[in-house]
matplotlib code that plots the C-alpha trace (Angstrom):
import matplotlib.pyplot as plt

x = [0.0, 2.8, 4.9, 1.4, 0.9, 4.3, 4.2, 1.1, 2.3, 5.0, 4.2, 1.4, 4.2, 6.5, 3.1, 2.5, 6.2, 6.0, 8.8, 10.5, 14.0, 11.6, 9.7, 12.2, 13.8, 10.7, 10.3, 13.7, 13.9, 10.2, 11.2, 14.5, 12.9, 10.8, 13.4, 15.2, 12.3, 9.7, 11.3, 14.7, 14.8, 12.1, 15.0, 15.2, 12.6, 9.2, 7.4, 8.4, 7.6, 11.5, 12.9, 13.4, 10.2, 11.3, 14.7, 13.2, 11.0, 13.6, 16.2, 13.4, 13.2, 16.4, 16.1, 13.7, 15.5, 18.2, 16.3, 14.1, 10.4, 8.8, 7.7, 4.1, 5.2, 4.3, 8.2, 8.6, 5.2, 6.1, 9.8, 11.2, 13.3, 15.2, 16.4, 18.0, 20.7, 21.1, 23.8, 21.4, 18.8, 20.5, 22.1, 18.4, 16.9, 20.3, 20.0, 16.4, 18.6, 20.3, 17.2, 15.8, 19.2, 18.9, 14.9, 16.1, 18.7, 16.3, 13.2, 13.4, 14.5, 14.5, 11.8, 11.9, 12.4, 9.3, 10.6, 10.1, 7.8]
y = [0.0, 2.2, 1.9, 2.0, 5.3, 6.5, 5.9, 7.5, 10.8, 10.9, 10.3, 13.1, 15.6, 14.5, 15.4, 18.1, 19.2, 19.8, 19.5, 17.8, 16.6, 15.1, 13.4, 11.9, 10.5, 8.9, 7.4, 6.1, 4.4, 2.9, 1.7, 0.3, -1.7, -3.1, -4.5, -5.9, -7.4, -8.1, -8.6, -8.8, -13.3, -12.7, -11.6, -8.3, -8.3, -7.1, -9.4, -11.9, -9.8, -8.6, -5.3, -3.5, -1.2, -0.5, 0.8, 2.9, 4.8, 5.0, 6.4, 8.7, 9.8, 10.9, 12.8, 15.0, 15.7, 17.0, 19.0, 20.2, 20.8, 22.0, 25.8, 24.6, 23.1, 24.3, 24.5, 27.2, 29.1, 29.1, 30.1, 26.8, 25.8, 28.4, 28.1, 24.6, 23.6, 20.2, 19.1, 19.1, 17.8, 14.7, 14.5, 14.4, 11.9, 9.5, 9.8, 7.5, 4.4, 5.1, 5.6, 2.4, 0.4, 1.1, 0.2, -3.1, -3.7, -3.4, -4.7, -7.1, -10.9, -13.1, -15.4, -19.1, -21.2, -23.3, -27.3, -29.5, -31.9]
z = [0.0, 0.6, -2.1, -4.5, -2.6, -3.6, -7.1, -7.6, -5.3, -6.7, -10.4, -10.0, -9.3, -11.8, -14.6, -13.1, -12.2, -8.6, -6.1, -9.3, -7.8, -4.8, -7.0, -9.3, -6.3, -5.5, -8.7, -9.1, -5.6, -6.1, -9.2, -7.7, -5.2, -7.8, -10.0, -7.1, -5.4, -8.3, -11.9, -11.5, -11.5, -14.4, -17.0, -18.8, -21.3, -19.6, -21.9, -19.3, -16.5, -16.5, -14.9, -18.4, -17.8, -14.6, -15.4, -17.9, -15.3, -13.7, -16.0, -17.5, -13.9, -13.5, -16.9, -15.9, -12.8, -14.8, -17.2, -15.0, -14.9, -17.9, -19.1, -17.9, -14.1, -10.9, -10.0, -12.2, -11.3, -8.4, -9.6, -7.4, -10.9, -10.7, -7.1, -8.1, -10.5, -12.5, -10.2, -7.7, -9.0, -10.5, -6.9, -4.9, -7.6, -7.3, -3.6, -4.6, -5.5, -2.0, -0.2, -2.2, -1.3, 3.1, 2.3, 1.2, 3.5, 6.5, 5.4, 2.2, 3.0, -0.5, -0.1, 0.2, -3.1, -3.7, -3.0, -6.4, -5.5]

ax = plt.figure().add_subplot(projection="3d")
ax.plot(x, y, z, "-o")
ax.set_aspect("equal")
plt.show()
């Protein structure tokens, strides 16, 4: 529930380009959790249910932290864009694969292998 609560937050201020770094952090470290803990034994290709859709959110993420928000965002209503750089903003949306990393080191454990019968 959290994490769908996340992704939706999160996604909604990418569209709408509010708190843009913020929300590309988000995105990338929901989307990293998910391709360690969902796709990642499914293979690449997310045909097969693989982590290659995921990456991509994630890497377009990260792009829009370094371009910044759009002519149309809030951000730059509100003339937030202009108090951030791209360094930082490709700093605070990296900081999501950190942020997704410590979330799996204290709460993820692999689960058990089913036993062939």
């Amino acid at each position: 529930m959290a994490s769908g609560a996340v992704e939706l937050a999160s996604g909604t201020a990418l569209v709408v380009g509010a708190a843009t770094p913020l929300a590309a952090s988000a995105v990338v470290g929901t989307m990293t959790v998910a391709a360690r803990t969902v796709h990642r034994q499914n293979g690449f290709f997310v045909v097969d249910e693989g982590y290659e859709y995921v990456v991509i959110l994630a890497a377009a993420a990260l792009a829009l932290a370094a371009l910044g928000p759009g002519r149309f965002s809030v951000d730059r209503a509100l003339n937030v864009d202009e108090l951030v750089g791209s360094v930082p903003r490709v700093a605070v949306a990296a900081s999501g694969v950190l942020g997704a990393l410590v979330q799996l080191r204290l709460f993820w454990t692999r689960p058990l292998r089913p036993v062939a019968t």
